[in-house]
C-alpha positions in Angstrom: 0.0 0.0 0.0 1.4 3.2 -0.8 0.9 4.7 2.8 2.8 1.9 4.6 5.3 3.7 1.9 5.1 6.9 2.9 5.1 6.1 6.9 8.0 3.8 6.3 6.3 1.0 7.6 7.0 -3.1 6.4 3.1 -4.1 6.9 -0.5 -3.0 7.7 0.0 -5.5 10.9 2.2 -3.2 11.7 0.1 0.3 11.3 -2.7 -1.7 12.5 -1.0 -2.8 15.8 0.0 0.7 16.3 -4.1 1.7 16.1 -4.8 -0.7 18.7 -2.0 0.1 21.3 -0.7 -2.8 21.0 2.9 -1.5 20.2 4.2 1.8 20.7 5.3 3.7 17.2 8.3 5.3 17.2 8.6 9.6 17.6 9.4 9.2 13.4 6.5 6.7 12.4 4.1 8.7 15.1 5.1 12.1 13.3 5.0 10.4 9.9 2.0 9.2 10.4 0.9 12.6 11.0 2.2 14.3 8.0 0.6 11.7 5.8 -2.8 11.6 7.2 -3.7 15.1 8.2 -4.4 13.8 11.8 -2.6 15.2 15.4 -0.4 12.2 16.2 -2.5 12.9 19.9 -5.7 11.6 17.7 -4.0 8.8 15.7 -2.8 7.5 19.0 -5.1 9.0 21.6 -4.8 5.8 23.7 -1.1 5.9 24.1 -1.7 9.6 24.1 -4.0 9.8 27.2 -1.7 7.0 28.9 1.7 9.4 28.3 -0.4 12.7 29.6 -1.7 10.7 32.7 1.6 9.9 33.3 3.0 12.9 33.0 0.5 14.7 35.3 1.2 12.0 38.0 5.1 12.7 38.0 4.4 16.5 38.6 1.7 15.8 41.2 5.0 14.1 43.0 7.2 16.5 41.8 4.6 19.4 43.3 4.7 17.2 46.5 8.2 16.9 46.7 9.0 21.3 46.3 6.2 22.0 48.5 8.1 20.0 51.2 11.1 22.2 50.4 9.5 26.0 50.5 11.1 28.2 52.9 8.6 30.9 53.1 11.3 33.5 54.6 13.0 33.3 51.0 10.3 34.8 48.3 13.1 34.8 46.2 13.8 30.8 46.6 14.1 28.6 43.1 11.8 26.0 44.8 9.3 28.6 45.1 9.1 29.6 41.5 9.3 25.7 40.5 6.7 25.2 42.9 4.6 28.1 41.3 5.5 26.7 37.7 4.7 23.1 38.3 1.2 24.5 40.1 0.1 26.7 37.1 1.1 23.7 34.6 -1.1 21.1 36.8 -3.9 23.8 36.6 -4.4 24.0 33.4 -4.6 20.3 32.8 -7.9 19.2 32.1 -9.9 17.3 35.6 -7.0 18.6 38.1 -7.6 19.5 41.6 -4.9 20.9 43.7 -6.3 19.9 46.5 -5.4 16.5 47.7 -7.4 13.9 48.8 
């Protein structure tokens, strides 16, 4: 098939496992993919998509946990303050979030 050309990919078992989430494409094949299709590589995988971003918001909820720990509130001017800030804003704007913890 001429997309499995364009994608670089050996077989439609291959493309196909991919859609399932069976396998994991590479950053290459993913962006490929992309290019050839018209589709965000975030809707052609959305399953390994939503697994990466859930992920992701867990290490910062840890992250968040661990620089809260560390705040010296006598020091305004204290990295750990502004990572703790950053980190905080970032987990706000991520769909569901709470700060508070349960």
């Amino acid at each position: 098939m001429s997309y499995l050309y364009l994608v670089r990919l050996r077989s439609k078992s291959v493309l196909s496992r991919y859609e399932r989430g069976e396998n994991q494409p590479s950053l290459r094949t993913a962006l490929a993919c992309q290019a050839a299709f018209g589709t965000p590589v975030s809707e052609l995988f959305a399953g390994f998509s939503d697994s990466v971003a859930k992920d992701t918001r867990g290490q910062m909820k840890r992250l968040r946990t661990q620089l809260q720990a560390k705040i010296d509130p006598n020091n305004t001017g204290n990295g750990v303050m502004q990572k703790f800030q950053w980190i905080s804003n970032q987990l706000l704007k991520a769909p569901n979030f709470k700060l508070i913890a349960a």
